[in-house]
Each structure stands twice: as C-alpha cells, then as structure tokens.
N, C-alpha and C positions, 0 to 999 in steps of 0.2 A: 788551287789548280797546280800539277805539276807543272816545272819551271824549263817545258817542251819549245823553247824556243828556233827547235828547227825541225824537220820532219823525221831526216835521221837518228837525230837524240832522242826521237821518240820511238822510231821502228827497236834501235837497241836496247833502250831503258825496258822496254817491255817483252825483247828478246832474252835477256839478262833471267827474267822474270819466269817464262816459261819456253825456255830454250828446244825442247821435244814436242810442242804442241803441234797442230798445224795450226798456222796462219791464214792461208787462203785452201780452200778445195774448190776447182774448175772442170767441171764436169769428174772425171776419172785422175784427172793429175791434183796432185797437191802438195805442198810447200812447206815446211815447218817456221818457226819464229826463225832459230836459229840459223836453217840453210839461207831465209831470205836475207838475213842481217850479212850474210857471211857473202852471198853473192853480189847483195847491193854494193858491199866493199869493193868486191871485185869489179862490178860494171861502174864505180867510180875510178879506179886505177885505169883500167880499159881504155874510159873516155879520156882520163890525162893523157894518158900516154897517147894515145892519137892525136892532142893536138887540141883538144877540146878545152876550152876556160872559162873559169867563171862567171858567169853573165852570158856565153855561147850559147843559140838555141841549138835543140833537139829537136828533130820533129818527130813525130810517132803515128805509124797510120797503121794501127794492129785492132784484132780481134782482142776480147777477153782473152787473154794467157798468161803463163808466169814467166814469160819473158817481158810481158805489159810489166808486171810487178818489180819484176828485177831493173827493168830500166827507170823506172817511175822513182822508187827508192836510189840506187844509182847514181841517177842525176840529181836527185836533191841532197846528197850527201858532199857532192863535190863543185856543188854551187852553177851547175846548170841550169838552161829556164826550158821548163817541158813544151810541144806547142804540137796537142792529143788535133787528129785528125779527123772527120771521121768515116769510118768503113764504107758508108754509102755516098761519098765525094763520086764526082765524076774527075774530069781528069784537069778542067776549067777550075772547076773549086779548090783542089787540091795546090794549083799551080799558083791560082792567088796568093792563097795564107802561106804556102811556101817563099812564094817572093818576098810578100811583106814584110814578114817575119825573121828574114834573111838566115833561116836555119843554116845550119856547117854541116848538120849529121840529120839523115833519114832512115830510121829501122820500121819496116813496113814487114807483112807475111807477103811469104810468094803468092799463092792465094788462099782464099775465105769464099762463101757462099756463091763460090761457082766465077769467082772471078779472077784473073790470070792477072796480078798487081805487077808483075814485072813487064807485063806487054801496057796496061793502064800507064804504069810509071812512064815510060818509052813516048806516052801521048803529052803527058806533061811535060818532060823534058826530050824529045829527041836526041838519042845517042848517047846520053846521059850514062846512062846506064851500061852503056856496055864502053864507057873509058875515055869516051870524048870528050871535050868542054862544052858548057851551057853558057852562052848569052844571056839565054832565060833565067836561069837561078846559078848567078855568078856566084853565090857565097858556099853552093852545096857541094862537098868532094867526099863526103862519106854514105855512100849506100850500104846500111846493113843489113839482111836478108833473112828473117825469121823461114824456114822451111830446108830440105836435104836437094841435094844435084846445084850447088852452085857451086862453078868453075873460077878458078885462078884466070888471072889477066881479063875478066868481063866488067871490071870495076866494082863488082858486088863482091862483097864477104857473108859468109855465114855469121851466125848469132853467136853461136857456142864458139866456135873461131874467133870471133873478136873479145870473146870474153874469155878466153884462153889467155890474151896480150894483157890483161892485168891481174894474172898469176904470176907472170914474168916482173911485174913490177917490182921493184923491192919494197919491203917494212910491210907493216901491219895498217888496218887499216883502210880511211878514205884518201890517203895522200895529204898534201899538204893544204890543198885546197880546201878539203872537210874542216880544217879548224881553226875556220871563220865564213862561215857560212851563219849568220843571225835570222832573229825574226822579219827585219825589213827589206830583206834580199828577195828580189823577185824569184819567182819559182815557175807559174805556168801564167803561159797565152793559151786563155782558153776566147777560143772565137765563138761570137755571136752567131744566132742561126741566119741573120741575114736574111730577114722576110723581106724587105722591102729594096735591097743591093748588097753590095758586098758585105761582108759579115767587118767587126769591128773587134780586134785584139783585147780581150780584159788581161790585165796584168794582175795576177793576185801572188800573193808573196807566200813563203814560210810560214809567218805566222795567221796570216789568214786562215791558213791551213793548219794548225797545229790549234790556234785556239776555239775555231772553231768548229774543228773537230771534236776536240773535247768536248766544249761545252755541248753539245748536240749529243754528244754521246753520253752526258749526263741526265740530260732533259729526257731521253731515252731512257734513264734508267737501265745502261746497258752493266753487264759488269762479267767477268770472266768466261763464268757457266754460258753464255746466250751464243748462242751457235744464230748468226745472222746471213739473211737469205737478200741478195741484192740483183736483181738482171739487170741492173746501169749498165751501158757501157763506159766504158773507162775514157772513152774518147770527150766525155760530158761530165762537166762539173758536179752533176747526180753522182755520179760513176766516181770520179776523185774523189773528192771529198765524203761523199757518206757510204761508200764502200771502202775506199782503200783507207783513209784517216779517220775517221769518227769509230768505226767499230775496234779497229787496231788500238786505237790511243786506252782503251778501256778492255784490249787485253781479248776479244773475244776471235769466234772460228768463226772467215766469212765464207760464204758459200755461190759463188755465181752459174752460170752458164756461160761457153764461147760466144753463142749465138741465142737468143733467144727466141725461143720455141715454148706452146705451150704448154707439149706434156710434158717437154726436156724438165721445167719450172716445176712443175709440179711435183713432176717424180724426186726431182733434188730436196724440194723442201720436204716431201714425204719420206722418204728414205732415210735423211740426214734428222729428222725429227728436228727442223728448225724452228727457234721460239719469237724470232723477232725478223720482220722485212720493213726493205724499202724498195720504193718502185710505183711507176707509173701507170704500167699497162696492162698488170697479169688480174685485176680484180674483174675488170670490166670484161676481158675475154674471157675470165672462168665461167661467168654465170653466164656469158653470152653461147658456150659451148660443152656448161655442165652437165647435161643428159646421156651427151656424149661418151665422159667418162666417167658416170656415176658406178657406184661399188669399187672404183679402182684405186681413187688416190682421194685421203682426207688433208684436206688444208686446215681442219682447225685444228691441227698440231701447233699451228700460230700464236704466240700468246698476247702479241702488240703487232701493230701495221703501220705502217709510215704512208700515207699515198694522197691522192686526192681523187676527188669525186661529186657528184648530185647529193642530195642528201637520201636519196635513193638508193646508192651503191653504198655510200655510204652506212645506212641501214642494213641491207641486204649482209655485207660482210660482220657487222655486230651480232647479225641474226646465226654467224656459224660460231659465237665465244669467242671471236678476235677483238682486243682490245684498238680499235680504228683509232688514229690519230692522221690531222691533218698538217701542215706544212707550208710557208709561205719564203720562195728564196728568189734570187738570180744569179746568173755569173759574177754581174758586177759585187754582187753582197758575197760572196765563197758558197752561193749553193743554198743559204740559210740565213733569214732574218728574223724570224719567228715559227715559231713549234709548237705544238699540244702535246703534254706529258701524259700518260695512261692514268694516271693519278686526279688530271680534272674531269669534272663532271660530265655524261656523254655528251652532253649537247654541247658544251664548249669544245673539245673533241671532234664533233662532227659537224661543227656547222659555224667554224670560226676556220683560222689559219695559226692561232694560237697568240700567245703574249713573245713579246723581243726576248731574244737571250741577254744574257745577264751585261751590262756594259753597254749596249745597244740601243738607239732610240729611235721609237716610229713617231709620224705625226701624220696627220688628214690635212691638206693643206687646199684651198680654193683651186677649182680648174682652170681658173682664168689666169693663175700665175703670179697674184698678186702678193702672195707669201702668206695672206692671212692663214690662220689654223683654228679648224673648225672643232665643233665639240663630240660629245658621243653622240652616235647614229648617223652623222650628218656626214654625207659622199663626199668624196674627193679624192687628190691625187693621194699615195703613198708616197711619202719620202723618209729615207731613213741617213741615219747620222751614229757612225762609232766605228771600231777597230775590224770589223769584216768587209769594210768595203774597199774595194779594188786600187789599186797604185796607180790609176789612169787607164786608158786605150793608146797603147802601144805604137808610138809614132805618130799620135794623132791629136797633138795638143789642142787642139781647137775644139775638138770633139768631146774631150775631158773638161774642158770649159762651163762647157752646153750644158754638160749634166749636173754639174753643183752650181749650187748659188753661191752668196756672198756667206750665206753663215755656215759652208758646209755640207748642206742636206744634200744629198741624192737624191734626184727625180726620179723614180721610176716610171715613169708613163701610166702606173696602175690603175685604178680608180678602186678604192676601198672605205671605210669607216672601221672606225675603234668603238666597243659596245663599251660600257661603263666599269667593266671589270678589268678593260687593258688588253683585251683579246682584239686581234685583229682580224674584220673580216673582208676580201677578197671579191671583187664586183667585175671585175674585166680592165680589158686594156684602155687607157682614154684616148687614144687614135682610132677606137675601133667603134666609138661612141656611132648609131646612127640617130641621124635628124628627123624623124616622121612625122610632118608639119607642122613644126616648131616645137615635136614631144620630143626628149632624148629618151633613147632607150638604148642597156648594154644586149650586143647579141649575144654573152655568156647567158642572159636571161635565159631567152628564149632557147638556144642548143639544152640549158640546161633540160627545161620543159621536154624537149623533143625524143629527150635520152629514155628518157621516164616513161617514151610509148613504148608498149611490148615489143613490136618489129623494129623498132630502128636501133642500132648500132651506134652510129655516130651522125653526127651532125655540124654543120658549121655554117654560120649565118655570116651575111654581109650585106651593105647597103646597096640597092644599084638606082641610078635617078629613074625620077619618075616628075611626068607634065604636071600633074595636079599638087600630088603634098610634099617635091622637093627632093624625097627619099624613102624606099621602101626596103625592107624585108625581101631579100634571099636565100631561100633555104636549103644548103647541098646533102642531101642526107643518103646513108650507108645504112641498107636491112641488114638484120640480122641474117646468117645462111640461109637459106632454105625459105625467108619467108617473103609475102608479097602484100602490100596494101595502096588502097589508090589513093593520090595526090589530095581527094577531094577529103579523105577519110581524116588524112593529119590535118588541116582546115579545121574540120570541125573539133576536132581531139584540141588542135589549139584555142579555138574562140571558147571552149569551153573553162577554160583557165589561165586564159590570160587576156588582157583588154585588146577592144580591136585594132588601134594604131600599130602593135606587136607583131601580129598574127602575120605570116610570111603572105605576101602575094604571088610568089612564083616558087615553085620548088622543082628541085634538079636532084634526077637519083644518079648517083656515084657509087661505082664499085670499089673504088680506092679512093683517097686523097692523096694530089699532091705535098708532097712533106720534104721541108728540107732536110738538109745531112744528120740535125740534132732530132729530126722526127717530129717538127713541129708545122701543122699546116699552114700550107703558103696560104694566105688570106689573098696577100694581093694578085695570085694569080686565080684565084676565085672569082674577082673579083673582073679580073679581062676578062676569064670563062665566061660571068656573067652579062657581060657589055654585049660579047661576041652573041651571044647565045638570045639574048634581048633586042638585038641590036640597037642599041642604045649609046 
C-alpha cells in the first residue's frame, strides 16, 4: 500500500502523477489534480491565517461543489476536523451538531434547492450572521458564504474572498501546520442520522480515510482509466470516503451531480461514458421510471456497480451487463467493512455484503450479548474489530464505552451471519427485530418481499402492539407513479411467500417517507404514525 498517511499526501502524490487531468467533474464545472492540489494549499493558508488550528472544527453545510472539494482537501491538509452538515437540516438540526461540535468556521451556499441558507442560518443563530454575538454558538465567528452579492460589515465573507487571504500568505505550501498532520489525527465528525434523538458525532481520522480508501479502491479494482460516477452527497460518509478518497487515492475522474436528479445521473454517466458507480438510490428509480426515458440514455456504459438491493434489483441491474457488487459499512467503520470484488462469483456479489477488507475482522456474535461467536449460517449481531473503526463519539465518552466491549469489537446493532467462504451476509437492524408471538422476524424480510411486488416502490415495516400475539406487522408502503392496488391484493401477494406470522396486518400507503438529514427512514416516527393511526 502506498505509505498515504494523511489525505493531503495523498491528494498531491497523485496530483504529481497526473497534474492536467481532471479530478472531479460536477455537473458542468470541473477541477484538474493539479488546480485542486494548488487550491487545497491555499484554503489551508486561508484557514491559518484566520485563526484557524489544528484540531479547530470546520463546519460545512454545502451542496456537491468544488468549493465542497477545496475545503475538504484544505482542511485536511492543515490539520482541521471537517463536521459535513447536511443540505436537508432544518435549522434545530443544524443548531445542534453546530453546538456540539463547537465549530469556529461555517462555509454554507447562500442557497440550494430553493432554500434561502442565509435567512435558515438567521433561525439557527439569531443575528449571527449579520455581526452580532451568539449565546447560542459561542465558539462560531467565521461565516463563510459560497454564492455572489455578499456585503462588507454583514459578518459574512464570500468563498473566493476568503481564499484570496491565503495567497497573501507567504511560502509554499500547507503552512506549517501541514507538516505534521499524521494518520491518527482526527479529521471528520460525521454525525449519525439520529433515528431515534439527537445524532451522535463519529470521529474518524486521516488514516481511516486514506487506508481505507485505498483499500476499497483496490477491492474495486479501480485504476486510472475508470472515470467513476458517485451521487453521495459529500455531507455523508458515502460521499467522503468512496467519492472523494477511495477513487482519488487510485488516480481516477470522479463524476457527481450538485443535486441529485434522476436524468441529471443519467445523462452524466451517459455522456461522460462512466465505467464504475457508487450509490444508493439511482438503480431502484431507473427501473422504477425506465419506460419513461427508454431510447434516451444507456446505463450499461457501466462496467461495475457499487450499491445495494433485493436480490431482485439486484438481478434486474446484472440483466443490463453491469458488474453488481454489494457493500456492507457505517460511519463508525469510515463508510466500509466489507466489499464484493467484480472478480467473485455472481451470487457472492449479489446476495452477500462481501468478505472484510484486508486487516479487518468481522464475527457473528449472540444477540443476547454474551460474547459467544457463532458459526457459519447462524444469525446474529455483527461486530467488527481493526484499523477503520472510528476514534470514539466526540464529547461522549460514555457513549464510546457502550459500543465496544472489553476485547475491542464494535457492536453494530446489525444482525447478520458469515456463509462458510468468509462472505458476510446482512439481515437488518437488531432494534428493529419484531416479536410476533414469541416468532422473531426481521422487517428487512418482509420490505424486502414487498419491493418485489410490481407496484410498490418502497416499503417499510415496523411492529405496532397487538391484544393477542404481543406484536404485529406494519406495512408503510410507496406505489410506483402512476399505479394503484388494494391493500387486500399485497395480503395475498404476501401469504403467498412468506409464512403467516410475517404477513403485515395493517398497511398504510405513503406518498413520501419521512427521512432524516442522511436520507434514511425515521422508523421510529413510523412507528407514532402507527400508534396514532391504530390507536394503540
């Protein structure tokens, strides 16, 4: 492995290497190795020189841009800790991880998707912003302002303006700060999505981020030539790590969108004839809305896929020549604990989470917590142990506690099994386990079954009480556009394949899900919805 012990030695070692390339392309704008190397320099000068030091958060509440990139590189050059917000906060959420976290510096866009972040900002801090003090986030005196029309004396600086101030620096360079910046220096508080209360600060370091980039960018078989397609947001440890570090560290052009849209995606990866993705969302809405744009844009320009899915979508994407691979990570692990290479067989590919990257170790461990470690096939929690997991939860010693045991492991809450070959496969969350008189059942089961019927879209199960068996089956499910089927019909669609303690007894149609800031469904406000809604 190159001897990337910090993010920046890795952005230049491979800037060195192909210094005219581009590095990132976002939407129409794009960035070469070299300018990013050259600007990161400069937005680490910037931040000294204001004021800014080593171990000082940053906060960042931006869209996909190449000012995201310049400040991401930037700060990790001059030994900042990043703390990615993200776009769809309200102004409660933001005000939190802001506090917590006791950032000094906020570079936000004026606004994104129809929303006015400088009037948003104003709700999180009152007066803040235009040069007052904050009670509320006593530690924050830098507003920096990605967008045009910001005034002198309103407390705000423009982007380009403040990165002017470390031109004026003198020497070459990150400054003096840049040289000692190591593997164990923290780098980003990425926040939890906070399903159940406030979101919980992961600390992941440099080197969580450089070796794990790498290695993921091997297991990938990525290598110069792969022009790599990501819609992560940057705000989420998807978005760092396997766009911004894993494709970089292995030299390739990555390709995102500001905002993601779904013919925006398409047309990008069409256009730009991209060979390799990662992402969550664009498979399930292609097919959910491919009639639509059939003859326009081919996706099997794709040669590998990074995602997850049913073993239905799953298929479905094999069936256009894309190499599917699936992926098993957290914040707490840097995004990645195990991977599927293009190289193993489809069905390990598609219907595992793959084997631990190299250094790394998974085990199945008892639900009941007793430590024992079970064999192959047999359920239980995941817990992993090795150099990707996180430096703690930030400010929350007790909390860090919680999650390892005495010998090290990491609980994940998961629930999974290792088949006999070391491939790890993936069963749901063990909090979300329901009791259906005295059966357990995961509701990934079940959502999974429900995805599988032609009209539904998505699905999300939870348990709500019930007089007789204790716990039932709630079914929230989202049709496809356009289409309609009655409650009675998924009923039978289910009893047809799957046993009857399973089979939902109420089902609730949904035009949207609730979803936190990271895009993932609140379960437990499903779960009032369905009290409310039951009265129960």
């Amino acid at each position: 492995m190159p001897g990337y012990q910090a993010i920046g030695d890795m952005l230049d070692t491979v800037a060195a290497r192909f210094p005219d390339k581009d590095a990132f392309c976002i939407g129409e704008r794009r960035i070469t190795y070299q300018d990013l190397a050259r600007l990161s320099d400069t937005m680490a000068k910037a931040l000294s020189r204001s004021g800014v030091r080593k171990g000082d958060r940053v906060a960042v509440w931006m869209k996909n841009c190449i000012e995201w990139l310049i400040t991401f590189y930037g700060a990790a050059k001059m030994g900042a800790v990043l703390v990615p917000l993200s776009t769809r906060f309200k102004a409660s959420e933001a005000r939190h991880i802001l506090a917590q976290s006791g950032a000094s510096v906020l570079i936000f866009n004026k606004a994104f998707s129809g929303v006015d972040f400088i009037s948003l900002f104003d709700e999180v801090a009152p007066g803040l912003g235009r040069g007052a003090q904050s009670t509320i986030l006593p530690a924050l005196d830098k507003l920096i302002v990605v967008g045009s029309g910001i005034q002198d004396g309103t407390g705000l600086i423009e982007f380009w303006r403040f990165l002017e101030q470390g031109l004026q620096a003198a020497g070459n360079g990150p400054g003096e700060t840049g040289r000692h910046i190591g593997a164990t220096d923290p780098f980003l508080i990425q926040y939890t999505s906070g399903t159940t209360g406030f979101p919980k600060g992961v600390v992941l370091t440099q080197g969580n981020f450089t070796q794990t980039g790498y290695e993921v960018g091997l297991r990938q078989e990525l290598s110069p030539e792969d022009r790599f397609f990501s819609p992560a947001p940057y705000f989420h440890v998807s978005g760092t790590m396997h766009a911004l570090v894993a494709p970089i560290s292995h030299g390739c052009t990555v390709y995102s969108v500001e905002k993601y849209e779904l013919e925006a995606v398409m047309d990008s990866i069409c256009r730009n004839q991209c060979t390799a993705y990662h992402g969550f969302n664009f498979f399930k809405d292609y097919f959910a809305h491919r009639e639509q744009f059939a003859g326009r844009y081919d996706v099997s320009v794709l040669k590998r896929a990074w995602t997850t899915g049913t073993a239905v979508d799953m298929a479905n994407i094999g069936r256009l020549g894309i190499k599917v691979c699936s992926l098993y990570g957290l914040s707490e692990t840097t995004g990645c604990s195990t991977i599927c290479s293009p190289s193993q067989p489809e069905a390990q590919r598609t219907r595992t989470v793959g084997k631990p990257l190299p250094g790394i170790e998974v085990c199945i461990q008892d639900r009941q917590g007793s430590g024992a470690l079970l064999g192959p096939s047999e359920e239980g929690e995941i817990c992993i142990r090795g150099w990707n997991l996180m430096d703690g939860y930030f400010a929350n010693p007790d909390e860090t506690r919680i999650a390892f045991d005495a010998s090290g492991w990491f609980h994940s809450g998961d629930l999974g099994s290792m088949d006999a070959d070391g491939n790890l496969r993936y069963h749901g969350r063990l909090k979300d386990i329901i009791r259906v008189g005295g059966e357990n059942l995961s509701p990934l089961e079940v959502e999974n079954l429900l995805r599988r019927h032609p009209e539904i879209m998505e699905a999300c199960v939870v348990g709500v009480p019930d007089a007789r068996l204790g716990e039932v089956c709630m079914a929230f499910i989202q049709l496809r556009p356009g289409r309609l089927v009655a409650k009675d019909d998924i009923v039978v669609f289910c009893r047809k394949n799957i046993a009857s303690y399973k089979v939902p007894r109420h089902i609730h149609f949904v035009t949207e899900f609730p979803v936190t800031g990271n895009n993932k469904i609140r379960r437990a406000e499903l779960r009032e919805i369905a009290r409310r809604t039951l009265n129960v």
